[in-house]
C-alpha positions in Angstrom: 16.2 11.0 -2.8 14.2 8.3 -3.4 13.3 7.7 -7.3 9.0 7.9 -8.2 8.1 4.5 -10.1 4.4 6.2 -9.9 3.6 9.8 -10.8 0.1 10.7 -10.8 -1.2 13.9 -11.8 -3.9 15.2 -11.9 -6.5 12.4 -12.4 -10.5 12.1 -13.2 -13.1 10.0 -14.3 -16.5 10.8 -14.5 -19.0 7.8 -15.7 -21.9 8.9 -17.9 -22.4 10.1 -21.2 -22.1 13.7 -20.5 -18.8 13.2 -18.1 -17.2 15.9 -20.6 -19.7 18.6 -19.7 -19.7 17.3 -16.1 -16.0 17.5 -15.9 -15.7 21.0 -17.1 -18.4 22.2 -14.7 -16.8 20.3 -11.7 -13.2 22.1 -12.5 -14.4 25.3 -13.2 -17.6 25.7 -10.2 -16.3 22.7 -7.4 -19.2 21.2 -7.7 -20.0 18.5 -5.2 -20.4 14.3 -6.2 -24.2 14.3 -5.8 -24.6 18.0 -7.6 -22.4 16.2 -10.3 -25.0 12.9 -10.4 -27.7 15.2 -9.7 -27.5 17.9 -13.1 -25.6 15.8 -15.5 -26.2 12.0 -14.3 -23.1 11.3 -14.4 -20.6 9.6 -11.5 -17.4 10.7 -10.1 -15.3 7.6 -9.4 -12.1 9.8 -9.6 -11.6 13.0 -8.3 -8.4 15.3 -9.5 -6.1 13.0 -7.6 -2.3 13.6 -7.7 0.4 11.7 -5.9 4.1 10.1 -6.2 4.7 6.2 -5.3 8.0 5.4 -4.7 10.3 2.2 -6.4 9.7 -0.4 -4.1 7.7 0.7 -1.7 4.1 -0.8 -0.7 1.9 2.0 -1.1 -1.9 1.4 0.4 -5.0 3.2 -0.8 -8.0 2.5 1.1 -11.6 4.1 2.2 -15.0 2.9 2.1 -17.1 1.1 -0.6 -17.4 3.5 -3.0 -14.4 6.0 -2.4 -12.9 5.5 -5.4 -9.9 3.1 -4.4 -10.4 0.3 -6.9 -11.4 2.6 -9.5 -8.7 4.6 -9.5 -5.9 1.1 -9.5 -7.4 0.2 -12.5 -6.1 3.5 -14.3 -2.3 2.7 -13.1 -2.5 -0.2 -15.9 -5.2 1.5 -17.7 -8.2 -1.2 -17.3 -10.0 2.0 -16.9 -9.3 5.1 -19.4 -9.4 8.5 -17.5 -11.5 11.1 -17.7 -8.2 13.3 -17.5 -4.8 13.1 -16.2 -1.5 12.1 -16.5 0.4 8.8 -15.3 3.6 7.9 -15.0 4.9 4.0 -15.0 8.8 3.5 -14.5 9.0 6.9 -17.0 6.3 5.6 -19.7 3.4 7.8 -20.3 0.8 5.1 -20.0 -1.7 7.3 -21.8 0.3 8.2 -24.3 0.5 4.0 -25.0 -1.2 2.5 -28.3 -3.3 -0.3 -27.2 -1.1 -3.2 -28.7 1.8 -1.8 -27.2 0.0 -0.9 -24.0 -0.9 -5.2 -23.5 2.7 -5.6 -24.3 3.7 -3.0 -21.9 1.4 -4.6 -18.8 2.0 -8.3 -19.4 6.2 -7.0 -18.9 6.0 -4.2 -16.8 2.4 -4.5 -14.4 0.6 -7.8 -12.6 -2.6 -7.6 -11.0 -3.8 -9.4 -8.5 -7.4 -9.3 -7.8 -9.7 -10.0 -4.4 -12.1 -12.9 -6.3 -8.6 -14.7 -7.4 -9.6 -15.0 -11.1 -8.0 -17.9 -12.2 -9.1 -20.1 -15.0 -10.9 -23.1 -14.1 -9.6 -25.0 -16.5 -6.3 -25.1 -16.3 -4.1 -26.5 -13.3 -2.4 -24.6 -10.7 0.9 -24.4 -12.7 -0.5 -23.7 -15.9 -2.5 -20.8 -14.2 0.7 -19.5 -12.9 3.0 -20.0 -16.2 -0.1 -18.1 -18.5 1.5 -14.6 -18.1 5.0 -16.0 -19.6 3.0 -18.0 -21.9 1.7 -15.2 -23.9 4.8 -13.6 -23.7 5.9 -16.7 -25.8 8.6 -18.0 -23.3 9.0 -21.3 -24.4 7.0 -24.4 -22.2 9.8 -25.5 -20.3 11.3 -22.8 -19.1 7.9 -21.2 -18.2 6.9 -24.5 -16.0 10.4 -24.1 -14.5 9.4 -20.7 -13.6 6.2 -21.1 -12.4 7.8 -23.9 -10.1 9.9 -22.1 -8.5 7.4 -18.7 -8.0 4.6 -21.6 -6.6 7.8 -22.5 -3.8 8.2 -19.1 -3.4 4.2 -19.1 -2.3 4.8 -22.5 -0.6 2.6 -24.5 -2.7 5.4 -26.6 -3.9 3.6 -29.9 -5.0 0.3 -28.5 -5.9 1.1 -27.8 -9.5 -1.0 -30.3 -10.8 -4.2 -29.4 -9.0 -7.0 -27.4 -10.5 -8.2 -24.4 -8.9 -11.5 -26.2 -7.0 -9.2 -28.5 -5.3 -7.8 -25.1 -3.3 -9.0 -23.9 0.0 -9.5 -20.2 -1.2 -6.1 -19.3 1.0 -4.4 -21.4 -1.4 -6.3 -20.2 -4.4 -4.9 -16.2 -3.6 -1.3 -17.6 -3.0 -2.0 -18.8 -6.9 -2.7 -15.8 -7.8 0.0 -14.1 -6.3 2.3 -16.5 -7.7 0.7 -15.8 -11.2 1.7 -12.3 -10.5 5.2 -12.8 -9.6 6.2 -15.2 -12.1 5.8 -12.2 -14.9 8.8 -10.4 -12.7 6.9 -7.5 -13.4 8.7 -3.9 -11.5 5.1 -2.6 -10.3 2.0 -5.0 -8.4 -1.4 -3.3 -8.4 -3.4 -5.3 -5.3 -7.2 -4.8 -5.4 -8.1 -6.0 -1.8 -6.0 -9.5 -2.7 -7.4 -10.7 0.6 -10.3 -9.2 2.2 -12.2 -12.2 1.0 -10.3 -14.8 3.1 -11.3 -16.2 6.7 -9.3 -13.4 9.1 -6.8 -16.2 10.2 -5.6 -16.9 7.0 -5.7 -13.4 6.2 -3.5 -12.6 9.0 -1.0 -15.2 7.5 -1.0 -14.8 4.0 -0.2 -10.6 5.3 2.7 -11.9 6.7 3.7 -13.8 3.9 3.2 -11.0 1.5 5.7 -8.6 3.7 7.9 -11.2 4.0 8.4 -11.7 0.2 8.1 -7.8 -0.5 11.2 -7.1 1.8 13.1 -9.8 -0.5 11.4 -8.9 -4.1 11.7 -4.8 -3.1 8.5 -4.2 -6.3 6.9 -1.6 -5.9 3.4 -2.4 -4.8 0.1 -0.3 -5.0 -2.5 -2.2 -2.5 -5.8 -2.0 -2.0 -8.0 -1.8 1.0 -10.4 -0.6 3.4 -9.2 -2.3 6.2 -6.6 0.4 8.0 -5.5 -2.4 10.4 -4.1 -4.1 7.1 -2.9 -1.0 6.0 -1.1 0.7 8.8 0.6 -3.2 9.1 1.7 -3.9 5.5 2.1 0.1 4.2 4.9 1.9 4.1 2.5 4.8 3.4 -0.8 5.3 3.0 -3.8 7.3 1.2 -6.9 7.8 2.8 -9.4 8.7 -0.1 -13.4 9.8 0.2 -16.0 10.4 -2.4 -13.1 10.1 -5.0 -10.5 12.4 -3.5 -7.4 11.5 -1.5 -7.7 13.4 1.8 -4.6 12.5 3.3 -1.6 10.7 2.3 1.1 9.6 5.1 2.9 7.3 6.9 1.1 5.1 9.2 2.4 7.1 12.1 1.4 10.7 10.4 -2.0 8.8 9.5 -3.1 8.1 13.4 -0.7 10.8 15.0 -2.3 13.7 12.7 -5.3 13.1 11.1 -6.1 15.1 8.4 -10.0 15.9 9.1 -12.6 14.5 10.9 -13.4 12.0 8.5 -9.8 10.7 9.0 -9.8 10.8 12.7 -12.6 8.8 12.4 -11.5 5.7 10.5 -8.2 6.1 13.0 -10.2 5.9 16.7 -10.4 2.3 16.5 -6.1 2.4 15.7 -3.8 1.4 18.9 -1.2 3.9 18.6 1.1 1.2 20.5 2.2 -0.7 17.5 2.0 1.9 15.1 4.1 5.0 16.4 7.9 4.7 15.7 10.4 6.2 18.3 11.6 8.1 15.4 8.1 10.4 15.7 8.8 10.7 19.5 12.6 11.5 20.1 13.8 14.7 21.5 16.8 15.0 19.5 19.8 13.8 20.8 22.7 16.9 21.0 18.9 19.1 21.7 18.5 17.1 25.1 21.6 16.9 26.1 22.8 20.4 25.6 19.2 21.2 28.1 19.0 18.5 30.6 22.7 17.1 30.3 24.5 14.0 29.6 22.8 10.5 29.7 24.6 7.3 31.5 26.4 5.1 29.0 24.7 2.3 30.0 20.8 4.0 29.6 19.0 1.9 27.6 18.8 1.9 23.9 16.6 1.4 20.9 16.4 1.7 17.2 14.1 4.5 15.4 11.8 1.5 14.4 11.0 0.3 17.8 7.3 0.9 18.6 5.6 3.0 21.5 4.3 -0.8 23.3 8.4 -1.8 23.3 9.1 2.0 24.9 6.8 2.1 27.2 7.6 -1.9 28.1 11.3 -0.1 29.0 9.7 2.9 30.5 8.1 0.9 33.2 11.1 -0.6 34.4 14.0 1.8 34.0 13.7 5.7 35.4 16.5 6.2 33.4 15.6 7.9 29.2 15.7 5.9 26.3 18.6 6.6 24.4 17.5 6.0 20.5 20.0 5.0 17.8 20.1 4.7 13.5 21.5 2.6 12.0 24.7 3.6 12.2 24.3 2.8 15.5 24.6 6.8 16.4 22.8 8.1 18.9 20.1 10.5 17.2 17.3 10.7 20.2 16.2 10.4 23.8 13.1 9.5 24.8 11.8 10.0 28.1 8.3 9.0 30.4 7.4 12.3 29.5 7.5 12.0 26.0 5.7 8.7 26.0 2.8 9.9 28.4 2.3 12.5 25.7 2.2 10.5 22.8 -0.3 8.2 24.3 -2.5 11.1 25.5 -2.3 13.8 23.3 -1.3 11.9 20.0 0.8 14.8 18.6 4.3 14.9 18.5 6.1 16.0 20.7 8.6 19.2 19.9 
């Protein structure tokens, strides 16, 4: 089983001067966000939210302006105190954490990267990148040599001398991504890194990103309320509203089973195509064969990653099931015309 780098348990904050009182009523009566603001003038940002994030895995949380998404990042490193709650980092009890040791604890262990890039005007490119080792107290030339080497990593080999106006804002984000990486830190918290970028370059610097995740494996914690950027970059995702997490899931389980109307909603705009996995679509292998009987050895074949748009692309030209492998290369699945007809129409699983 996969090891938690995250635990969350459990978690609230209420803004205001009376959040204590307004807490305990929420808890013990239910009590709805606007009978919260309404009777104590207070705000819930966060509201009793408990999940596990996995090591390495990219993790999005996204809803609308106000659901809580940003807020609740900002408690993983503890930029925001909670109301209540308990979070895990790697083991640590970050609110158990004094706050010397705390800065200590996210200049090693947590980087940030932010959507308005946040880098200091006056210093160049490289310096901006080598700051996190420099208050570390890594000595200057092995921090510049680091920094170097995280800026090629972000392909901006060349531009270390250049201060941060002299950057298309494309370039200024890969900055701060590198300023993020250079720390080697074991968990990134990403609040919406680039939903202020032109959508070309956004597309681009996604790609980038999931390229460099699948060789760095950190575990990531992204924010967004894009789910098209989402469902591409997250290996799961948690849909939150009015400071709650509704639904947490893979992409697939996201658009395939939506967990209330308010889900289904942000989802109806979501081609099912590229999302769905043959893995969610399979009639098991031995179950269809020991039913319907054996399949030709030369039926075609896919892996439990190939999407429906590939299956169906198969579909239209062979009559013959889709014969659906792990990677082991053993066969674990059929697929048939049937199965993908369903999918498309029904958007359930089929059994």
């Amino acid at each position: 089983m996969q090891e938690n780098a995250i635990e969350i348990h459990d978690v609230w904050k209420i803004f205001g001067d009376r959040w204590e009182e307004a807490l305990n009523h929420v808890r013990s009566s239910g009590a709805s966000k606007n009978e919260i603001l309404e009777k104590y003038n207070c705000v819930v940002g966060v509201s009793d939210v408990s999940f596990n994030i996995r090591r390495g895995e990219i993790f999005c949380v996204m809803g609308l302006s106000g659901s809580g998404k940003s807020t609740l990042v900002r408690h993983i490193n503890r930029l925001l105190e909670p109301s209540a709650g308990r979070i895990m980092v790697n083991g640590q009890d970050v609110m158990a954490i004094d706050q010397e040791p705390l800065r200590k604890f996210r200049n090693e262990h947590i980087a940030m990267v932010f959507q308005n890039f946040a880098l200091m005007p006056h210093r160049s490119v490289i310096d901006n990148v080598a700051m996190p080792l420099e208050i570390r107290g890594v000595s200057k030339n092995q921090r510049i040599d680091i920094a170097e080497k995280t800026l090629e990593m972000v392909e901006l080999n060349g531009w270390g001398n250049k201060f941060a106006h002299e950057l298309s804002g494309g370039m200024q984000q890969r900055v701060g991504l590198a300023r993020a990486l250079a720390a080697d830190p074991e968990v990134l918290l990403m609040d919406e890194p680039f939903s202020a970028l032109d959508p070309l370059i956004r597309r681009q610097l996604q790609n980038e990103f999931m390229q460099l995740a699948k060789g760095m494996n950190k575990t990531t914690v992204f924010i967004t309320h894009d789910l098209d950027e989402a469902v591409r970059i997250g290996h799961r995702i948690a849909i939150m509203k009015d400071g709650k997490v509704v639904q947490v899931g893979t992409p697939e389980q996201i658009v395939m089973n939506p967990a209330d109307d308010y889900v289904a909603d942000f989802v109806a705009g979501i081609s099912r195509l590229k999302v769905v996995r043959a893995h969610a679509v399979m009639v098991p292998f031995d179950e269809f064969t020991s039913t319907q009987g054996a399949i030709s050895d030369d039926a075609p074949s896919f892996n439990e990653d190939a999407n429906l748009s590939m299956l169906i692309q198969e579909a239209i030209s062979s009559e013959s099931p889709l014969v659906i492998r792990d990677s082991d290369e053993k066969k674990v699945g059929v697929i048939t015309r049937a199965n993908l007809l369903q999918t498309v129409i029904e958007g359930t699983e089929t059994s």
